[in-house]
C-alpha positions as CSV (number, residue, x, y, z in Angstrom):
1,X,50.8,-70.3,-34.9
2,X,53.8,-68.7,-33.0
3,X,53.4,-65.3,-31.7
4,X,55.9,-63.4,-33.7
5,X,54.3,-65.1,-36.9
6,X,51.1,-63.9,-36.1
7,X,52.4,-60.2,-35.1
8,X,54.5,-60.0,-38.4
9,X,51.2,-61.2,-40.2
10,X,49.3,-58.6,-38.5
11,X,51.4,-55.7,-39.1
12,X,52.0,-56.8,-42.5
13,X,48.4,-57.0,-43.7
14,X,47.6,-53.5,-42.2
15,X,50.4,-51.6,-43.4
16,X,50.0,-53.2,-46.5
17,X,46.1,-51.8,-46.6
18,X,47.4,-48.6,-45.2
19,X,49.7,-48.1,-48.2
20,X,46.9,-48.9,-49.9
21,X,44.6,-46.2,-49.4
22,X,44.2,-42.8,-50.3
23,X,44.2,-39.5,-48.1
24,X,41.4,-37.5,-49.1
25,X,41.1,-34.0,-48.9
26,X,43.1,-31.3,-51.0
27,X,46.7,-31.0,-51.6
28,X,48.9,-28.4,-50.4
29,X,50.7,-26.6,-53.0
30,X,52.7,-23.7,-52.0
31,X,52.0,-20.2,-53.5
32,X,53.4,-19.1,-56.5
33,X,55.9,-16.2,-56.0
34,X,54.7,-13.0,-57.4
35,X,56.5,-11.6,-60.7
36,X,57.0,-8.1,-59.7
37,X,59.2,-5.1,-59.6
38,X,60.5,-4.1,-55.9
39,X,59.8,-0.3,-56.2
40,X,57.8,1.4,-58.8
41,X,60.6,3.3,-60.4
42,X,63.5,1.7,-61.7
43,X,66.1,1.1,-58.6
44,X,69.3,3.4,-59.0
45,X,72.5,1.5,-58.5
46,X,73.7,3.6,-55.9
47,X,72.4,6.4,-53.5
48,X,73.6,9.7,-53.5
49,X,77.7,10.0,-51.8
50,X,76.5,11.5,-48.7
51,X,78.8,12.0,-45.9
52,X,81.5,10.8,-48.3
53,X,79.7,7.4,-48.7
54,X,77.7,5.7,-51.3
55,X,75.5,2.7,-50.7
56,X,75.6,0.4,-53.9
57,X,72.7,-1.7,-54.6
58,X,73.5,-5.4,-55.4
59,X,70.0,-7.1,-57.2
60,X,69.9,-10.6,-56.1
61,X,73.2,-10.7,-54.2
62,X,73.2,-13.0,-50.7
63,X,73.0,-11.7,-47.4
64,X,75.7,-12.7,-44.8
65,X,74.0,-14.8,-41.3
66,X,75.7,-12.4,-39.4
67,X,75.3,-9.0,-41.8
68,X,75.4,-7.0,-38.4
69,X,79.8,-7.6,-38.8
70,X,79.3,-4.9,-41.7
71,X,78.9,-2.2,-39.3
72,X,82.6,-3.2,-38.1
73,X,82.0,-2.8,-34.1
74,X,83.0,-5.1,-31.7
75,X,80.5,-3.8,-29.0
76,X,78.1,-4.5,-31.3
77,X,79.2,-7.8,-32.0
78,X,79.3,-8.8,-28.6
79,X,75.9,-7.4,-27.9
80,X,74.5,-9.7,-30.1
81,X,76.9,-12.4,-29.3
82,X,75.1,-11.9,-25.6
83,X,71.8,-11.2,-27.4
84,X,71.6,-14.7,-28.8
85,X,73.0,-16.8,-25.8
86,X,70.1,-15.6,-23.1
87,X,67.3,-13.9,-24.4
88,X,64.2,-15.6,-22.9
89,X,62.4,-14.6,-25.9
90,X,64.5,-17.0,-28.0
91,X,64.7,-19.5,-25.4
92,X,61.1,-20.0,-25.4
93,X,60.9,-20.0,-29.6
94,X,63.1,-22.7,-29.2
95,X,61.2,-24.7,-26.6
96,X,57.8,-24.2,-28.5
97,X,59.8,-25.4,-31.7
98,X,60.6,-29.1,-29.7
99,X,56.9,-29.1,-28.2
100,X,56.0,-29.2,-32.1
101,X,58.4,-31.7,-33.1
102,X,57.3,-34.1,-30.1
103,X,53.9,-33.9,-31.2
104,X,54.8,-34.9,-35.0
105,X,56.4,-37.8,-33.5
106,X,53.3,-38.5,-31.6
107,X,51.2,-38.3,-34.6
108,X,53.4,-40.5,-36.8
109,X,53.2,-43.5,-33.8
110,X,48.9,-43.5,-35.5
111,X,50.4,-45.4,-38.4
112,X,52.0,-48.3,-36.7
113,X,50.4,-50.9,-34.8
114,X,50.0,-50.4,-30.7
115,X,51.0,-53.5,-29.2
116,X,51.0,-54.3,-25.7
117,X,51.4,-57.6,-22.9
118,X,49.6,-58.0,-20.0
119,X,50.3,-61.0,-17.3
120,X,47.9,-62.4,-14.9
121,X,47.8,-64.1,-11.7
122,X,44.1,-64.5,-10.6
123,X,43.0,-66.7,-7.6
124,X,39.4,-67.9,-8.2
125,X,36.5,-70.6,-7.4
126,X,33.8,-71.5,-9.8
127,X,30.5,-71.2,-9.3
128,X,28.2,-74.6,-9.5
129,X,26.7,-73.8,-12.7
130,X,29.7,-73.2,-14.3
131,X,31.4,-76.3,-12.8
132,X,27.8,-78.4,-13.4
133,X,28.3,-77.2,-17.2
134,X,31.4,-79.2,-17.1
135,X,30.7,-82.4,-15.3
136,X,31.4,-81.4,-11.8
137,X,29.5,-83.5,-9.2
138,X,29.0,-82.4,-5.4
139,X,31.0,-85.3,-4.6
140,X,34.1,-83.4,-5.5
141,X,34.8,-80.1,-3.2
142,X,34.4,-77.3,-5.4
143,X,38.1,-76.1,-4.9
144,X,39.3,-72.5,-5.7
145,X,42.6,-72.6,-8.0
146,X,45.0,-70.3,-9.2
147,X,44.7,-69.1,-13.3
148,X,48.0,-68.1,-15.2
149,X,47.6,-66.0,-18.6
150,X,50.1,-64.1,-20.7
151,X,49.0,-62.4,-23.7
152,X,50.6,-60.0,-26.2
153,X,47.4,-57.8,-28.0
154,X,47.9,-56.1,-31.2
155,X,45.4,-52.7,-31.9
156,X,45.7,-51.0,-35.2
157,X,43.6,-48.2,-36.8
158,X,43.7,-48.6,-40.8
159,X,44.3,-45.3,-41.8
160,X,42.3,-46.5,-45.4
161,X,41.2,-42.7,-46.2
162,X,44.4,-40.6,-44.5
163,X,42.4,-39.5,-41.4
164,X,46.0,-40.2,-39.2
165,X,48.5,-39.3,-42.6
166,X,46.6,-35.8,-42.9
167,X,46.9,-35.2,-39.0
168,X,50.8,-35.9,-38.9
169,X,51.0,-33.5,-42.0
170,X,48.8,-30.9,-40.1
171,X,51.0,-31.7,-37.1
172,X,54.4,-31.6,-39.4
173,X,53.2,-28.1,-41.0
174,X,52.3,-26.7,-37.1
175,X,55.9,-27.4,-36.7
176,X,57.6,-25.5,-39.6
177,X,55.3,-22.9,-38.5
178,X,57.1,-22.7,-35.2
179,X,60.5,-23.0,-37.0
180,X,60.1,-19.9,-38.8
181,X,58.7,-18.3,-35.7
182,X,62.0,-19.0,-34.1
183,X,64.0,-17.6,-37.2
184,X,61.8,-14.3,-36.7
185,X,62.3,-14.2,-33.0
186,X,66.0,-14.2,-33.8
187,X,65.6,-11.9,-37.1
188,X,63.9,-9.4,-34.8
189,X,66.3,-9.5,-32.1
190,X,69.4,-9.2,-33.8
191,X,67.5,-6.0,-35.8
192,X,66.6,-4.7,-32.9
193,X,69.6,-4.4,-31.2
194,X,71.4,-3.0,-34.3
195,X,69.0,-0.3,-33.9
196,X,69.2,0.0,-30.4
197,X,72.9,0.1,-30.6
198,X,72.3,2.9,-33.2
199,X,69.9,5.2,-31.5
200,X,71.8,4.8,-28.6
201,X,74.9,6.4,-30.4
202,X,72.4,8.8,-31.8
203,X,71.9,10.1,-28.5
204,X,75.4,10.0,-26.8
205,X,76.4,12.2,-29.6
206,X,73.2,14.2,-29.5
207,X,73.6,15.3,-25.9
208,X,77.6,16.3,-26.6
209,X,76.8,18.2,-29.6
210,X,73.5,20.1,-27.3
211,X,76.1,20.3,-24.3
212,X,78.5,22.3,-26.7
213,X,75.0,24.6,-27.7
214,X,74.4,25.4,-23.5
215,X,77.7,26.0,-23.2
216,X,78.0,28.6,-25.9
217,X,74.7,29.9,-24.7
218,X,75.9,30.4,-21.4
219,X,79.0,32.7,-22.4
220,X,76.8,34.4,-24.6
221,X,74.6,35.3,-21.5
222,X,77.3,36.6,-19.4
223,X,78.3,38.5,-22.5
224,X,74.8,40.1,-22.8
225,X,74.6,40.9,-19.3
226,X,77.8,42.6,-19.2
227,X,76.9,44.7,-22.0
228,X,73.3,45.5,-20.0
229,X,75.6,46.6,-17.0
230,X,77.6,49.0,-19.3
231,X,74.6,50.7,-20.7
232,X,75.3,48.9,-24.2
233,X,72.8,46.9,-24.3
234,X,68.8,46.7,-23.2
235,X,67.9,44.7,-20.4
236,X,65.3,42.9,-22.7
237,X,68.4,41.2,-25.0
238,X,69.7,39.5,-21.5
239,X,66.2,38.3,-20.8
240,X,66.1,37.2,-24.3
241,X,69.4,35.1,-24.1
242,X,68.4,33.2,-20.9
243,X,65.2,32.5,-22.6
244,X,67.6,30.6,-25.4
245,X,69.5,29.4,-23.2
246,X,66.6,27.7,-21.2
247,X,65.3,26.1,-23.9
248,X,68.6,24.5,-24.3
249,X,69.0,23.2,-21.4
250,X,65.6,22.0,-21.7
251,X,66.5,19.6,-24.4
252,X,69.3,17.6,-22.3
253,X,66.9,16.1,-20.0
254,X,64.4,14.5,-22.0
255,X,67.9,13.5,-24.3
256,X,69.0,12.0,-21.1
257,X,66.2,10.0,-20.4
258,X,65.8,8.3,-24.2
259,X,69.5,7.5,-23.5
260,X,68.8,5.4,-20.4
261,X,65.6,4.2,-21.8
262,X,67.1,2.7,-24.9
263,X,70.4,1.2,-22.9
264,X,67.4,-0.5,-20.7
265,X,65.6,-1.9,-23.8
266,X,68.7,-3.3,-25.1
267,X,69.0,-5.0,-21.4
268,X,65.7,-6.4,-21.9
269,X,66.5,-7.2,-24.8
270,X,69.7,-9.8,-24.1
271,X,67.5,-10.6,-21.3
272,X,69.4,-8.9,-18.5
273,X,68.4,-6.6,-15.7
274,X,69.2,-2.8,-16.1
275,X,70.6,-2.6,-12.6
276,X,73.1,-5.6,-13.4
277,X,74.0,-4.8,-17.3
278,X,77.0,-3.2,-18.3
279,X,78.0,-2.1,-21.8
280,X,80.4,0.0,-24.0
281,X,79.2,3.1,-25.1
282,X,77.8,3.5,-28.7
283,X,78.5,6.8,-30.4
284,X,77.6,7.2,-34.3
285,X,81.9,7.4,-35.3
286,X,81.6,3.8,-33.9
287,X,79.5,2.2,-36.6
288,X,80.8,2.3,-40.1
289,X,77.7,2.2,-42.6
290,X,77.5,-0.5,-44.9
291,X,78.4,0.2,-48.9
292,X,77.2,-2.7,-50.5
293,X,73.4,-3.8,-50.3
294,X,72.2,-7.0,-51.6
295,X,68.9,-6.5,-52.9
296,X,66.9,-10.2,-53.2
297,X,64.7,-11.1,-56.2
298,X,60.8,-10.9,-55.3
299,X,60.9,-15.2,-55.8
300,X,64.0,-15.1,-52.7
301,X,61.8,-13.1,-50.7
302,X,59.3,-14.9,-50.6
303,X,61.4,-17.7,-49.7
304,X,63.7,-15.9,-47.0
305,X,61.7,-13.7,-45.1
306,X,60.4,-16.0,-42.0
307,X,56.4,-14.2,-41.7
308,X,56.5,-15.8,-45.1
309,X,57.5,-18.8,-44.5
310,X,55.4,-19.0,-41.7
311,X,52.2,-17.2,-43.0
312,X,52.6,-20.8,-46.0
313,X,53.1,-23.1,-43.0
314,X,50.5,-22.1,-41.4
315,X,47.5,-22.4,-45.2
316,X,49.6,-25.9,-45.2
317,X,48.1,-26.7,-41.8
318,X,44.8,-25.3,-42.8
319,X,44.9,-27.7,-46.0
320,X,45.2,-30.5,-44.0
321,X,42.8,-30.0,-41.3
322,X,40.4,-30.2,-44.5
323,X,41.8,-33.7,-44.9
324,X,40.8,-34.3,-41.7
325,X,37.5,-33.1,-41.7
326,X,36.6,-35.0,-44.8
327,X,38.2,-38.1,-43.4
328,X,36.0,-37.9,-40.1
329,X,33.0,-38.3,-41.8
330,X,34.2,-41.6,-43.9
331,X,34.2,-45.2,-42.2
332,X,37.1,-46.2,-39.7
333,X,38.2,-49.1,-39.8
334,X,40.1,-50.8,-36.8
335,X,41.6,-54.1,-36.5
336,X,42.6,-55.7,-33.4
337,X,44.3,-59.0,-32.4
338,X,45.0,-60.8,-29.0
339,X,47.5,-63.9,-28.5
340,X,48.7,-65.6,-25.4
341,X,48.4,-68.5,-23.2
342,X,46.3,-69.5,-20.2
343,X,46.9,-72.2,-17.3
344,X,46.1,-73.4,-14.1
345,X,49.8,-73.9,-13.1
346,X,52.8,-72.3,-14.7
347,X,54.9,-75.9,-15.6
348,X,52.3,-75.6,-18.5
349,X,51.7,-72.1,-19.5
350,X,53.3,-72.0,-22.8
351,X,52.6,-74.7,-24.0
352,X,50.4,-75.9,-27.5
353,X,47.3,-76.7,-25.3
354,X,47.3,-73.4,-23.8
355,X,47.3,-71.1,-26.8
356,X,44.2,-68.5,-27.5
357,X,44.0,-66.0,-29.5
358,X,41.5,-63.8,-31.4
359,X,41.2,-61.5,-34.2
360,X,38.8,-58.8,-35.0
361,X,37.9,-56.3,-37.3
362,X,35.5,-53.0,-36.6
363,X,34.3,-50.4,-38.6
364,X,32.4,-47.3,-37.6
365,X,30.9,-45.0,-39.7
366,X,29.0,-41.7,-38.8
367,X,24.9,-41.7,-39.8
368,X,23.8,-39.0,-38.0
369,X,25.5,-36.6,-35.6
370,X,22.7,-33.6,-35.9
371,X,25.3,-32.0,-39.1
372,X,28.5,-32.0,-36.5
373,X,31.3,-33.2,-39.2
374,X,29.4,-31.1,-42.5
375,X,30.0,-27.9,-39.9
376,X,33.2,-28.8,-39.2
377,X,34.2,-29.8,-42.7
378,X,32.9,-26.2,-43.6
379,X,34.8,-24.8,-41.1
380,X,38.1,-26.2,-41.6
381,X,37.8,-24.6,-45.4
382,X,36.9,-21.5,-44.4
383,X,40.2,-21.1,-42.1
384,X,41.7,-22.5,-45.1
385,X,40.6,-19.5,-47.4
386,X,41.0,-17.1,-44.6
387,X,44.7,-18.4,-44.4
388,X,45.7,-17.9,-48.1
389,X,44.1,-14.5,-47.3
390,X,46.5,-14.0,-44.8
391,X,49.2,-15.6,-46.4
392,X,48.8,-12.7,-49.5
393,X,48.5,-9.8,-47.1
394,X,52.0,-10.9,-45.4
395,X,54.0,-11.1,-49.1
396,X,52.1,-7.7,-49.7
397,X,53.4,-6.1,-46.2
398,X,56.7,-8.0,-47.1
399,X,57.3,-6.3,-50.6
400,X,55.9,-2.9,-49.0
401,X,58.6,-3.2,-45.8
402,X,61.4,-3.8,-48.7
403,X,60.2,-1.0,-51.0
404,X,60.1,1.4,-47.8
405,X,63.6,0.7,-46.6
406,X,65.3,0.7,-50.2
407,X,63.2,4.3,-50.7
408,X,64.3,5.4,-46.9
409,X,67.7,4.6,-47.7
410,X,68.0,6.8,-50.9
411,X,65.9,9.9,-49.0
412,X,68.1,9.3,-46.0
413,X,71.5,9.8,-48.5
414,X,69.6,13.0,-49.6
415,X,69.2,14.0,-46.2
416,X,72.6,13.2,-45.3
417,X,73.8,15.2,-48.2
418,X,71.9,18.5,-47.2
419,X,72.8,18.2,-43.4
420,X,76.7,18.4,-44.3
421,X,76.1,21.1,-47.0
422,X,74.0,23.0,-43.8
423,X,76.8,21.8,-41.3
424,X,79.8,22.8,-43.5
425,X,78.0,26.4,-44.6
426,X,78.1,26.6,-40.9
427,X,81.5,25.8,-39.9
428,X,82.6,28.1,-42.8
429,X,80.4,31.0,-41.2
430,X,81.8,30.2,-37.9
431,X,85.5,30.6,-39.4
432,X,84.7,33.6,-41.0
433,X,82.8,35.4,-38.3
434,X,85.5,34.5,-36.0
435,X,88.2,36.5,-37.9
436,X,86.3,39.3,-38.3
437,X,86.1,39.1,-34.6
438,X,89.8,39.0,-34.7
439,X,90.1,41.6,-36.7
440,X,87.5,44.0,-34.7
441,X,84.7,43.5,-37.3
442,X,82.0,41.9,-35.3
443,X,81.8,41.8,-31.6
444,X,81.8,38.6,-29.3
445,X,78.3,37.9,-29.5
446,X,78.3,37.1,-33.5
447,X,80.8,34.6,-32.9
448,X,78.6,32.7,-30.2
449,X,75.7,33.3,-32.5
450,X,77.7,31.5,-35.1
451,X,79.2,29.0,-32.6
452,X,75.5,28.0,-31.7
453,X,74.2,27.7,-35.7
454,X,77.4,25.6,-36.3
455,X,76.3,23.2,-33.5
456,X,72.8,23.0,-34.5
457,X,73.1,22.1,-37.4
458,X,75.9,19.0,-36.2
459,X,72.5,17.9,-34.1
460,X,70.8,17.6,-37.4
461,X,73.7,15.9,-39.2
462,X,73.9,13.6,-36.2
463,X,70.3,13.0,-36.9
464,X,70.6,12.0,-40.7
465,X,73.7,10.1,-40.5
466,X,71.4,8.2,-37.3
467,X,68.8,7.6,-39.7
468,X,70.8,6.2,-42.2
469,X,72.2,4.0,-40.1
470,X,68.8,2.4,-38.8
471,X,67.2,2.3,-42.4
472,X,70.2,0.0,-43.4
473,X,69.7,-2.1,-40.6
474,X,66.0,-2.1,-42.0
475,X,66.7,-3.3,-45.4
476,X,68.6,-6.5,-43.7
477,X,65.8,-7.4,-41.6
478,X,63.4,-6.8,-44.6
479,X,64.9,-8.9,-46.5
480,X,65.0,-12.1,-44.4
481,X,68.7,-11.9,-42.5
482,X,70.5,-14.4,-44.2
483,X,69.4,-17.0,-41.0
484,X,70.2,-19.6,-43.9
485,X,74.2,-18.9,-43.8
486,X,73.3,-19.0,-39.6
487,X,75.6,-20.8,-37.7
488,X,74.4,-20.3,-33.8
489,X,71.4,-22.6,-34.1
490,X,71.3,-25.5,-31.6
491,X,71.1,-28.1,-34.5
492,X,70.5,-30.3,-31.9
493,X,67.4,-28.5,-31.2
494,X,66.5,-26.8,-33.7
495,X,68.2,-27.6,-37.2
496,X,66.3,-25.6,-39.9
497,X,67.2,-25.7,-42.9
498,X,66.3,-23.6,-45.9
């Protein structure tokens, strides 16, 4: 028999019983997606117009892989164009995602055949009972001689009950699990710096607007103290003024310091140094709220959002490990083979005479290991069961993080809508306390008053339309980020696919 015949008839016959056989253990099935409403009331169409804008809701429209261009800022843009290339976070979701992929490859070599060669060049004598077993007299000098062998050996585990099949699918199910934890490591960066980049605004234009406030409350003061000097007014009203305007100035510094704080999250966040970053400067008039809002169907978000997807990879590994379990407690079966030639000089190594070979078949099967396997066959089902736990409590937070943001965003248009009915009752306060100051109906002092309301309630407008912003950004990220329109995946790395 020729080598190659007797590999091909090796590897033949065991695949051949591999097909074969059956992997034991359950199948995974993926979860049904549950057949419910979003929010318990009926969802409008379209919040309230506040601040001159309306957000429309769009059931089961798609959501673009870069939804962040809606907000129309090319800061923005940038920032997560910088985001993306060299956060660490995503660099090592990426590595962990081809340490997974390896080790399904590494699984998958269990179902063919390991062969190997091995050569040998051994210089030996025989002993006198050995050469006496073959005829050898003391007449001839026992002579030590050189031995050639060559031989090719074949090893094979028969994978009859799906010990190795269940493992790769354990192995392949690890992997997704890792894929979707790399399509939340980018879902949550890219949310996070839109609302970064949106409480950063937030507080640029909160420390103007409170600037404006000392400032007023600063003239105000002088005012007051003037009038204490000419008799018409108590000292107390001065002292009461500088206690306003202390608490003023009190708000800039701790406004100050979230400002700097957030600019060095969003360094940290692109994975930069605060020292060494440098970026635009974010107000709220620099972001342009979305209008239209896709809203997925309960089925898409189950199949979009990557804790999800994740949460099923991971009950998909759980189901096979069961496999496993049940598989270690069955016989193994493993068939080996070993071909080559042996000679005392190398003129005749391969030829006819020198061929050997051999061929054997084991099987082991457990009898007692003191209730090992039956623990860990219990074991591996009660992961299971605590994984399709799990696996219900994430679609549960899922729907709940979807209902919050859609119910945020219509409170946040309500808000919106009282802040610029408070803001514009105060500008047209201002106006009118400012010509009866022209006029010599109301002294100075009204007119800071009404200069200060008027700027307040900007700080609270600045707030709501901050809000909104951030809740929108919310929705996005609740509702999976489009990753599946994504084009800034390495494919070469990491191709995921839908």
């Amino acid at each position: 028999m020729k080598p190659t015949g007797f590999l091909f008839g090796f590897s033949t016959t065991a695949l051949a019983l591999t097909l074969s056989g059956c992997a034991v253990g359950p199948d995974f099935h993926a979860p049904t997606p549950p057949a419910v409403a979003l929010t318990p009331a009926a969802l409008p169409y379209a919040t309230a117009p506040a601040g001159g804008v309306a957000q429309n809701f769009l059931p089961g429209a798609d959501i673009a892989g870069d939804w962040w261009h809606l907000y129309q800022s090319p800061a923005l843009d940038a920032l997560i164009r910088q985001g993306l290339a060299n956060s660490p976070t995503i660099e090592s979701a990426q590595q962990s995602l081809v340490l997974a992929e390896e080790q399904v490859r590494e699984g998958e070599g269990a179902l063919l055949p390991q062969v190997s060669f091995s050569a040998d060049n051994q210089r030996q004598v025989d002993s006198t009972a050995t050469q006496a077993a073959f005829g050898a007299t003391r007449s001839t000098p026992f002579k030590p001689y050189t031995l050639y062998q060559g031989t090719v050996g074949v090893s094979y585990n028969l994978d009859l009950f799906g010990r190795a099949r269940r493992g790769i699918e354990q192995q392949d199910a690890l992997a997704q699990y890792k894929r979707e934890e790399l399509e939340a490591a980018y879902l949550s960066l890219t949310g996070n710096l839109v609302q970064a980049a949106v409480l950063e605004a937030e507080y640029h234009d909160e420390i103007v607007a409170t600037q404006r406030i000392v400032d007023d409350e600063t003239k105000m003061l002088d005012i007051v103290r003037a009038q204490v000097q000419d008799g018409a007014a108590a000292p107390s009203a001065a002292l009461q003024q500088q206690a306003a305007l202390a608490e003023q100035q009190a708000a800039l510094p701790p406004l100050h310091y979230a400002l700097a704080a957030e600019r060095n999250q969003i360094a940290a966040y692109v994975g930069a140094f605060p020292g060494a970053f440098q970026q635009d400067d974010f107000t709220l008039a620099s972001l342009t709220l979305p209008q239209d809002l896709p809203v997925s169907l309960p089925s898409a978000i189950v199949a979009q959002r990557p804790d999800i997807r994740a949460a099923s990879a991971t009950l998909h590994a759980d189901t096979a490990a069961v496999g496993v379990a049940d598989a270690n407690m069955l016989p193994q079966i493993t068939l080996t083979g070993d071909i080559g030639h042996e000679a005392i000089d190398t003129a005749t190594l391969f030829t006819p005479q020198t061929l050997l070979w051999s061929v054997m078949a084991g099987v082991t099967q457990p009898i007692f290991e003191g209730g090992i396997l039956r623990a860990q066959r219990k074991e591996a089902i009660a992961t299971m069961k605590g994984s399709a736990a799990d696996y219900e409590q994430t679609v549960v937070t899922a729907f709940q993080n979807v209902a919050d943001s859609l119910s945020a965003l219509q409170n946040d248009a309500d808000e919106v809508q009282a802040a610029d009915a408070a803001a514009q009752a105060a500008d047209q306060s201002l106006a009118v306390t400012e010509a009866q100051y022209r006029l010599g109906g109301e002294p100075l002092v009204a007119v800071l008053n009404a200069q200060v309301t008027d700027e307040t309630a900007q700080v609270s407008d600045i707030k709501a339309r901050g809000q909104r912003l951030s809740d929108t950004a919310s929705l996005y990220v609740a509702l999976g980020g489009g990753w599946w329109h994504r084009q800034d995946v390495d494919q070469k790395c990491c191709g995921i696919t839908p």
